[in-house]
Phi, psi and omega in degrees: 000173204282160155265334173229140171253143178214122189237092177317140163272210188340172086108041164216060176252026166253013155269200169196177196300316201291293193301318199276000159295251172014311170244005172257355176253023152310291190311311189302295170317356214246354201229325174290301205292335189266021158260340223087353192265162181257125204285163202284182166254160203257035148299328182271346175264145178217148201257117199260090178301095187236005214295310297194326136344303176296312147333158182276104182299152178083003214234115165247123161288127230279325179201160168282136144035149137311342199343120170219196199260023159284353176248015166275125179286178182262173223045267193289301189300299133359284188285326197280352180285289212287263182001304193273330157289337193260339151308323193259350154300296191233074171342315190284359158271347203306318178277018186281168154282330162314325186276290175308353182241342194279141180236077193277335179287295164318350190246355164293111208266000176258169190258293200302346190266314149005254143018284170305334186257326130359248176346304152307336195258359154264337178296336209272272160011282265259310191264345176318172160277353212252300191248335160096189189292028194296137162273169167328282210292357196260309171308296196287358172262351160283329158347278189255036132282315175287358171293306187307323161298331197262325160250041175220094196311342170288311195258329182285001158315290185307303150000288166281332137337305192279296180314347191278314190281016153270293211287125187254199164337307194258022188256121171269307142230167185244106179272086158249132198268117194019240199290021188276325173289323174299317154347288203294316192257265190024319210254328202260006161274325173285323208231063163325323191291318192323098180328010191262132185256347192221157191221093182266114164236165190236146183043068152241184209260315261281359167250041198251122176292074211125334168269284203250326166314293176285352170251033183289174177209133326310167187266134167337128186247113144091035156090004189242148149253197201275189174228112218288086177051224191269013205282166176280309206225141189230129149241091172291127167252120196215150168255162183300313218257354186258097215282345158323298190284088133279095010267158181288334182228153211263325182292353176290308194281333213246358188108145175294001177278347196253123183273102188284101192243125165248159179226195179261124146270355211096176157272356173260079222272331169264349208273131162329279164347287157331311163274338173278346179271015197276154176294328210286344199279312159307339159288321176318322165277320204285347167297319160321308204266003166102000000 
């Protein structure tokens, strides 16, 4: 079995693990050797796949949806838009506490005013440096994947299954990327027996407050959250500009033991591949691996 798990966010359920191996363990080894350290081989690495989840079993769609912002739901879907705009206006709030908590969108009580503001929060998101040429339907299927995963007890089961069932004997750490991380320390809260001493995750939401944050399993008791099962050591890595990782640091929710890094991605600020070739992300696993 892998010695490193490595667990993808959004917006992959048209791979499968063998293709997202293929490209993460480049990346990866690329980021232990520019640490210094001698990268794992990449037999020891394995990608705890769940993107297919999203989908219609036995089933690939040929394109998505039609979307637009009449298909943004009202509440969770909303509030996680109006959030991810106002980080992409003013970078220097992403770490507020203002950000992580306002949800304005959800409490508007007309759909047309809704609607209208919808709209405005993807034309604006649509032109960032963060998403870049995006269409609508590609915003709102990142949407209602993370609703989806945060209220629907069956596929967030399947989900954390499938990371439990990666991880053997030998695995030591475990690397997961924005909502793979909430996957991840989920799986290693239910399952404390699990052999992972370390925990790198990179651009994740998991202290965002009212989204994502109050709706962890186990749930935050008294404004704290739990400590993710038997790991030793937790490091988060967020670059400033990626507005996904709201708040960039973790340790206010999750405790001072959890090491908080920020780096540079570039413009691609968010892109998996970036943060695993990064060094700080590579001392970090080769600290896993001894």
């Amino acid at each position: 079995m892998a010695r490193v798990v490595v667990v993808h966010g959004i917006g992959q359920e048209f791979l499968g693990p063998e293709q997202m191996h293929r490209d993460v363990v480049p990346a990866l080894r690329d980021g232990v050797l520019l640490a210094g350290s001698p990268p794992p081989a990449a037999e020891d690495v394995v990608c705890a796949f769940y993107g297919d989840l999203f989908t219609e079993p036995g089933t690939r769609a040929d394109d998505l949806p039609p979307w637009d912002e009449w298909d943004v739901e009202e509440g969770l879907e909303a509030e996680l838009l109006d959030a991810w705009r106002q980080a992409a206006e003013d970078p220097a709030e992403s770490s507020t506490e203002a950000v992580a908590t306002r949800g304005v969108l959800g409490h508007v009580a007309s759909r047309a005013l809704r609607v209208e503001r919808v709209r405005i929060a993807l034309d604006a998101l649509a032109g960032t440096r963060f998403f870049g040429r995006v269409s609508d339907r590609l915003l709102v299927l990142a949407l209602r994947q993370v609703r989806r995963y945060l209220t629907e007890p069956e596929l967030r089961a399947a989900a954390r299954a499938r990371v439990a069932a990666a991880i053997g004997p030998d695995t030591r750490v475990l690397v997961a990327h924005s909502l793979g991380s909430v996957v991840a320390y989920e799986t290693l809260c239910a399952h404390p027996e699990l052999p992972v001493t370390d925990l790198v995750t990179l651009g994740s939401p998991l202290g965002l407050r009212g989204i994502v944050f109050d709706r962890l399993a186990p749930a935050p008791v008294n404004g704290a959250g739990a400590w993710p099962g038997g790991t030793r050591r937790w490091t988060n890595i967020a670059d400033r500009g990626d507005i996904v990782a709201l708040p960039d640091r973790l340790a206010p929710r999750f405790g001072t033991a959890v090491v908080d890094q920020r780096i540079d991605n570039g413009t691609r600020m968010h892109d998996l591949a970036r943060y695993l070739s990064a060094p700080r992300t590579g001392t970090a696993i080769a600290r896993g691996l001894g």
